[in-house]
C-alpha positions as CSV (number, residue, x, y, z in Angstrom):
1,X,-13.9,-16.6,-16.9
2,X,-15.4,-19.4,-15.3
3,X,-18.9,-19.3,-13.7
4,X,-20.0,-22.1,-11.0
5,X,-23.7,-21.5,-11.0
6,X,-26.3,-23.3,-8.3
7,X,-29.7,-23.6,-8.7
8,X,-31.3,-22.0,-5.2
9,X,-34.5,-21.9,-3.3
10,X,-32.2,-18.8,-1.4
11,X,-28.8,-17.3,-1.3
12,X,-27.3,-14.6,0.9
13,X,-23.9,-13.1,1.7
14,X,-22.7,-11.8,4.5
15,X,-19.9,-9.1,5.6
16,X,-18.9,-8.0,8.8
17,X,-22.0,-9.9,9.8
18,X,-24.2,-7.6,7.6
19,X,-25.9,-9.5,4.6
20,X,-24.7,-7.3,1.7
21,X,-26.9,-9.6,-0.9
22,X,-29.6,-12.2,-0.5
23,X,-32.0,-13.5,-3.2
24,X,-35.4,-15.7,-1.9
25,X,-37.0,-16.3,-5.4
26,X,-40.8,-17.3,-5.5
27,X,-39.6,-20.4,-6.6
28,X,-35.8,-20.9,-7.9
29,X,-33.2,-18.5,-8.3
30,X,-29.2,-18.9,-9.1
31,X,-26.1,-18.2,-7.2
32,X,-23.4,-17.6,-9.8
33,X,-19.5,-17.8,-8.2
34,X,-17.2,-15.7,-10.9
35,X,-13.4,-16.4,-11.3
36,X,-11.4,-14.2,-14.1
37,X,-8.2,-15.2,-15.3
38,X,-5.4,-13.2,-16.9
39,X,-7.1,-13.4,-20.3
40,X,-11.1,-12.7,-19.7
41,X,-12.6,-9.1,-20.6
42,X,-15.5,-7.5,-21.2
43,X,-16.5,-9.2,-24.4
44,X,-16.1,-12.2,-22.6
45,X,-18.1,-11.3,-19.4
46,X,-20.8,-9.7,-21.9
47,X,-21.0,-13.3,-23.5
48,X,-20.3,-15.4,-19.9
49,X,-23.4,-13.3,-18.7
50,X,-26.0,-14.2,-21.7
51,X,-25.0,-17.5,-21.3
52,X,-26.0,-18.0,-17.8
53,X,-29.1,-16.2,-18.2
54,X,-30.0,-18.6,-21.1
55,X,-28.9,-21.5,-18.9
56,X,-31.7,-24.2,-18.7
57,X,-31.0,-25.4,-15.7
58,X,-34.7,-24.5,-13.6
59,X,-37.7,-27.1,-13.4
60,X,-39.1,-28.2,-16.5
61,X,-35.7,-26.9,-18.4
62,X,-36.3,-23.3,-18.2
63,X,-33.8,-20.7,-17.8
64,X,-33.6,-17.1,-15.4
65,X,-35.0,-15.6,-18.4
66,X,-38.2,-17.8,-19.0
67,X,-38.5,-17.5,-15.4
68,X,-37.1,-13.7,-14.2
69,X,-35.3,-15.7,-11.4
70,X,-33.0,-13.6,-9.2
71,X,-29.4,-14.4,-9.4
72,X,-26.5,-13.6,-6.5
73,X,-23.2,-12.7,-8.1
74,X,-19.8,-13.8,-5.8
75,X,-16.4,-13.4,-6.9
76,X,-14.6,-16.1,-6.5
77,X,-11.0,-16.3,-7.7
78,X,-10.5,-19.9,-5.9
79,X,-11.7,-21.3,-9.0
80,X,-8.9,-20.8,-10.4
81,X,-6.7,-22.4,-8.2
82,X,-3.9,-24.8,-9.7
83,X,-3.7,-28.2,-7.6
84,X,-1.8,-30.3,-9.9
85,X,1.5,-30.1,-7.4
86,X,1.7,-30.8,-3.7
87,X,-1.0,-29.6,-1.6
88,X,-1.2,-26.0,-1.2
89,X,-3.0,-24.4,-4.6
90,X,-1.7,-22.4,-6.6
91,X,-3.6,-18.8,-7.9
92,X,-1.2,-17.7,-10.4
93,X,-4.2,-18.1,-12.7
94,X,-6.7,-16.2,-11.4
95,X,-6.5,-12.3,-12.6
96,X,-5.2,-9.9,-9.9
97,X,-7.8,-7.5,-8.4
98,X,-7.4,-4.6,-10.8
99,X,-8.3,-6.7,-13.6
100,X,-10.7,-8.9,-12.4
101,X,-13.1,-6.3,-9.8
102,X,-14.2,-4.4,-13.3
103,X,-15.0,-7.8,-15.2
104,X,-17.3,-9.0,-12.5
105,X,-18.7,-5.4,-12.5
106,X,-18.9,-5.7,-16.1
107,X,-21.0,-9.1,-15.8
108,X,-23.2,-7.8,-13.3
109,X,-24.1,-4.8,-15.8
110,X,-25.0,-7.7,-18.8
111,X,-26.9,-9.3,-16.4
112,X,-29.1,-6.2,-15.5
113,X,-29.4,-5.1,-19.2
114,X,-30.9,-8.7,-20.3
115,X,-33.1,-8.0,-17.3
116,X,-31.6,-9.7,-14.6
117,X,-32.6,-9.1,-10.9
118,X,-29.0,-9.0,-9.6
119,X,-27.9,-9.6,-6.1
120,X,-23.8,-8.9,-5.4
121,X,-21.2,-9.8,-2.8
122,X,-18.4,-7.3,-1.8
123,X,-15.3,-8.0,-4.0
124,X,-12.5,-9.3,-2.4
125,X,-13.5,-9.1,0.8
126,X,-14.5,-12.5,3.3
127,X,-17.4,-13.6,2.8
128,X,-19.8,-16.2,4.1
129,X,-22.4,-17.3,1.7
130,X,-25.5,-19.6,2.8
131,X,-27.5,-21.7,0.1
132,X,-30.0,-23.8,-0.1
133,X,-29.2,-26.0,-2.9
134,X,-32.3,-26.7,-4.9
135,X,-31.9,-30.3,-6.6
136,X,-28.8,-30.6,-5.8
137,X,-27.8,-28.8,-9.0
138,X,-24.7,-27.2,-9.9
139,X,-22.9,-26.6,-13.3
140,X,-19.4,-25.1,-14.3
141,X,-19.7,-22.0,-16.9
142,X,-16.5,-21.5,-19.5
143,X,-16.7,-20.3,-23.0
């Protein structure tokens, strides 16, 4: 599992031109992007979830959980993609829907049981996510 997490002054996603999630923390929240490949499961997303909510990565090197801030969950199976050859990726590593749809559910539910405020996008379908990137910060989550 691989987790690109932003620190955000906001975040929303939209479907169909209806925003299905949107965080605007008092002061700094995170937008976490999820890719699972073939080998990720729940123990995994359990552990990928208390890790981001740990994550230092707010002012004065605090974390969602010093600071309850909101996050907004996206699945993103893009990070995944293979671009070693030629120019068109390749997504052979990112876990097919079946598997990966229940893992991100599966974060989302660690999240919320640490205490987590939890925001969500609609798996697998096209989405357009706004940010405001707060620092610019943004860090790449893998166990």
């Amino acid at each position: 599992m691989r987790v690109l997490v932003q620190r955000v002054s906001s975040a929303s996603v939209t479907v169909d031109g209806e925003v299905v999630g949107e965080i605007r923390p008092r002061a700094q929240g995170l937008l976490a992007l999820v890719g699972v490949t073939h080998t990720d499961d729940a123990d995994i997303a359990r552990r990928m979830a208390e890790k981001l909510w740990q994550l230092r990565i707010l002012d004065g090197e605090r974390s969602a959980a010093d600071e309850a801030a909101p996050i907004l969950v996206v699945s993103q199976f893009t990070l995944y993609a293979n671009t070693v050859k030629g120019r068109r990726p390749s997504w052979n590593a990112a876990a097919p829907g079946p598997v990966a749809e229940p893992l991100v559910t599966r974060f989302c539910e660690a999240l919320r049981a640490l205490g987590a405020d939890v925001e969500t996008g609609v798996f697998g379908a096209h989405m357009k996510v706004e940010l405001v990137n707060d620092g610019p910060v943004t860090v790449l989550l893998e166990l």
